[in-house]
N, C-alpha and C positions, 0 to 999 in steps of 0.2 A: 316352473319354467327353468330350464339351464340353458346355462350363457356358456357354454364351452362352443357350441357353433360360432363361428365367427360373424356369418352373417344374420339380418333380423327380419327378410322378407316371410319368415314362414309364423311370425310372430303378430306380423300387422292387424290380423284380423282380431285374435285375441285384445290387443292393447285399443282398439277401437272397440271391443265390447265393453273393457273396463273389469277385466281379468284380470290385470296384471297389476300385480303390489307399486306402490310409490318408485322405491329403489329400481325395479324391472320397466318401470315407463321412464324412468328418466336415463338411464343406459340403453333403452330402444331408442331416444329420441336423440341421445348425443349420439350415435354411433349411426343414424340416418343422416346427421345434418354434416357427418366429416367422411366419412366411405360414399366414393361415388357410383359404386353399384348398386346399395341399397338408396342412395339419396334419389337414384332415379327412378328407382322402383314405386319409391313413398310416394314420391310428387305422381306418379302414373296412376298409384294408388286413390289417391286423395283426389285427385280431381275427376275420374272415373266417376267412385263413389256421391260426390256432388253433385256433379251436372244431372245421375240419377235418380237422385234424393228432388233437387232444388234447379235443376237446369243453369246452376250457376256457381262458377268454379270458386269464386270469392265467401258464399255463404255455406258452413260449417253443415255437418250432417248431424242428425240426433244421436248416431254411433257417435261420433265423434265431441259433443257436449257429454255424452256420459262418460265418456273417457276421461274428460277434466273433470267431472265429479269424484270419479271412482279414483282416479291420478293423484289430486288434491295440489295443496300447495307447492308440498316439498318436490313432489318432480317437474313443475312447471319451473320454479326459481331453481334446482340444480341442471337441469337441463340448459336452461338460460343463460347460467352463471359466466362459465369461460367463455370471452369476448371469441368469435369466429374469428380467423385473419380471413379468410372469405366467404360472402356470404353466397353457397350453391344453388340452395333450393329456397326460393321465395315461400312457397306455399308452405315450408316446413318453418320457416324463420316465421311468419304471419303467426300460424297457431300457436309457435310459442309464445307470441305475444299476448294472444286473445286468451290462451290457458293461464298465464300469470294473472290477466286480468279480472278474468272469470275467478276464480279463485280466490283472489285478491282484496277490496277494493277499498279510493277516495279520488273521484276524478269532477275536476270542472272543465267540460268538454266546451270549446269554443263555441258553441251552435247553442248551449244555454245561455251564453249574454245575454239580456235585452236590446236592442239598439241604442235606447239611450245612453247605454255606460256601455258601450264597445271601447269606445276612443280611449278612456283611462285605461284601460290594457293591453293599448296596442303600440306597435314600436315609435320612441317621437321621430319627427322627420316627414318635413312638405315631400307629401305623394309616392310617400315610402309605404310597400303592401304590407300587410299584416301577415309575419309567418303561422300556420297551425300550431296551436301546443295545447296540450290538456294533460293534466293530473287529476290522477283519478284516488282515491280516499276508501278504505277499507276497514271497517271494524270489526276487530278479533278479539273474541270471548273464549274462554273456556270453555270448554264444554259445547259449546256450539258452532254452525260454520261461520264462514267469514261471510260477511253482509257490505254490500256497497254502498254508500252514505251516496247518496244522489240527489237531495233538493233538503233545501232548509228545515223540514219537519222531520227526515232522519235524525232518529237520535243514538247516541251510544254509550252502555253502562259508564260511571264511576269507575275509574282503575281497568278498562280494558285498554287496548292495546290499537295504534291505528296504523296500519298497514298503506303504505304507495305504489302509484305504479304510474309512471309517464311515458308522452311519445312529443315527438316533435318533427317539425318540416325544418330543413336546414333553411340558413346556415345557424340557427338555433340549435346544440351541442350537448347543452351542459344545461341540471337547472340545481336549486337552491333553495332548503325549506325552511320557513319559521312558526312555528303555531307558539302561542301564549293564550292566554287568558283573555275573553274581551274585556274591553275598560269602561263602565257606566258613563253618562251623561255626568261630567262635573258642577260644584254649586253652580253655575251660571250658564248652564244646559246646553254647553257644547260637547259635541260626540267628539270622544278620543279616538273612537273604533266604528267603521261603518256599519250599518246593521247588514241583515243576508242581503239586500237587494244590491250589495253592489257597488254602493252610490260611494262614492272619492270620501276618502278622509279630508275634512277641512284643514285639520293641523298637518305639517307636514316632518316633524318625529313625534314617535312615539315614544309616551313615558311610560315608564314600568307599573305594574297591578299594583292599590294598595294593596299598604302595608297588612291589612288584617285577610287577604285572602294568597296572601305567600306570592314570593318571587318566581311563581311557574311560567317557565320559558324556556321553550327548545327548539335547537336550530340542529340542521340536517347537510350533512354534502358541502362543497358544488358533486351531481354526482354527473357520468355520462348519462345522455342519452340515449337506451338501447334499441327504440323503435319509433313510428310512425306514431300521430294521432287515428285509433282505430286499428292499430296494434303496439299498444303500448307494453311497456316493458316495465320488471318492477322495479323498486328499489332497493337497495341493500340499507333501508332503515325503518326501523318501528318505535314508536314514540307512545310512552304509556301516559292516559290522559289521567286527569288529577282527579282527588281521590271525594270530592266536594258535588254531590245533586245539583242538579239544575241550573247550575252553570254552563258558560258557554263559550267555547275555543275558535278563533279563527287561526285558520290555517294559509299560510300565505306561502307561493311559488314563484318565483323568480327564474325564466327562463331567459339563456344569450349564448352567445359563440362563443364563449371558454368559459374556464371555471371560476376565473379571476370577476370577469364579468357579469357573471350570475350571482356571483357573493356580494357584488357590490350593488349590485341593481335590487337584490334582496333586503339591503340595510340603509339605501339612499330613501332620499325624498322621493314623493311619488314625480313629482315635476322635473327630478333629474333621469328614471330609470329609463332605457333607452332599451331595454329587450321586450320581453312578453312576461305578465304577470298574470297570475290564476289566483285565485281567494274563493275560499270556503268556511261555511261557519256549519261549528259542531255542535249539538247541545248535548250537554250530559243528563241522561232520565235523571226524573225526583225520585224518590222515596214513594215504595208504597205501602 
């Protein structure tokens, strides 16, 4: 493919086969989303192709799912990377999100709550609505592609790598990551750490992992937020899980309108946090 044309309309059909190298979809995609001759074209493009795939301009073609295969990681987060000062083209902004995602994953989508433990993660305040937010959770191996951890019986190697990507409804901005180690039931069979369902921690700080399974603890951001829940955006951090079988990490998100506020609602008590909170729990496979 050469790029000495300036324009990319004659390229469109190729890059929705999944023809074109990483480098070449992500220079088709930034160079749609900032020229607005081709940004009209794409978008005339894209939703053409949709309505006659699926009669419905929101739901992706199967050209277009193998283009984020054959695309992969690197051109959905280079493409993504430099913030728009405006955003033109919806339908070209959306797939970027759902390409990082797709590609991507570790997300706790709002609509997986239970009812009974919504409340713990919703913002405090009499008859104050709940904004959307989900983080979503990605596990990267070597050698293999990236896998989205979506319900408690995912699990992911010793020493890989776990990959984000969030979206939020304003005025939720910014959010804030902490995964560690979970902490066993102590002598007197109080949980330091909730199990996956969810359920509130009783204590309200948390003490650090014993001492015989090491100080693993990593915090991430405040970072923005670049998209919607259902077009989430990634993050600019990956966090390598420890190096220990059948263990198990929860991953904790801290969503609020700045970054100040995201940091603090990430390291407060749960009874003081005032934005939206997302928790996931990792496990790392045994030995076989």
């Amino acid at each position: 493919m050469s790029w000495f044309e300036r324009h990319i309309d004659r390229w469109m059909e190729a890059w929705a086969l999944g023809e074109l190298t990483s480098s070449q979809a992500t220079r088709l995609l930034r160079h749609a989303h900032t020229c607005e001759r081709c940004g009209h074209l794409y978008e005339q493009w894209v939703r053409a192709h949709r309505m006659f795939e699926s009669g419905d301009v929101n739901v992706p073609t199967p050209a277009e799912s193998l283009a984020r295969r054959a695309s992969g990681l690197e051109a959905a987060l280079a493409a993504a990377a430099p913030a728009p000062v405006r955003v033109r083209w919806p339908a070209l902004v959306a797939l970027l999100g759902t390409m990082a995602a797709a590609a991507f994953g570790v997300l706790l989508v709002v609509g997986r709550l239970t009812p009974s433990n919504v409340q713990e993660w919703q913002p405090r305040g009499v008859g104050m609505p709940s904004p959307s937010a989900a983080m979503r959770l990605f596990c990267a191996t070597p050698g293999q592609p990236l896998r989205e951890l979506v319900g408690p019986e995912d699990t992911c190697p010793p020493g890989a790598k776990l990959a984000f990507a969030a979206g939020a409804e304003s005025p939720l901005s910014h959010v804030a990551v902490l995964a560690y180690k979970e902490v066993q039931p102590d002598s007197g069979g109080q949980m330091v750490v909730a199990e996956a369902s969810m359920e509130p921690r009783p204590q309200t700080v948390r003490p650090p992992p014993p001492e015989d399974e090491g100080p693993w603890r990593h915090k991430g951001g405040p970072f923005p937020v670049g998209g919607r829940p259902g077009q989430e955006a990634p993050l600019e951090l990956t966090i390598q899980l420890p190096s220990s079988p059948g263990k198990k990490v929860v991953v904790e998100a801290a969503f609020a309108s700045g970054p100040e506020a995201a940091l603090q609602d990430l390291l407060a008590p749960r009874a003081q946090v005032k934005g939206v909170m997302r928790r996931q729990l990792v496990l790392l496979q045994e030995d076989r």
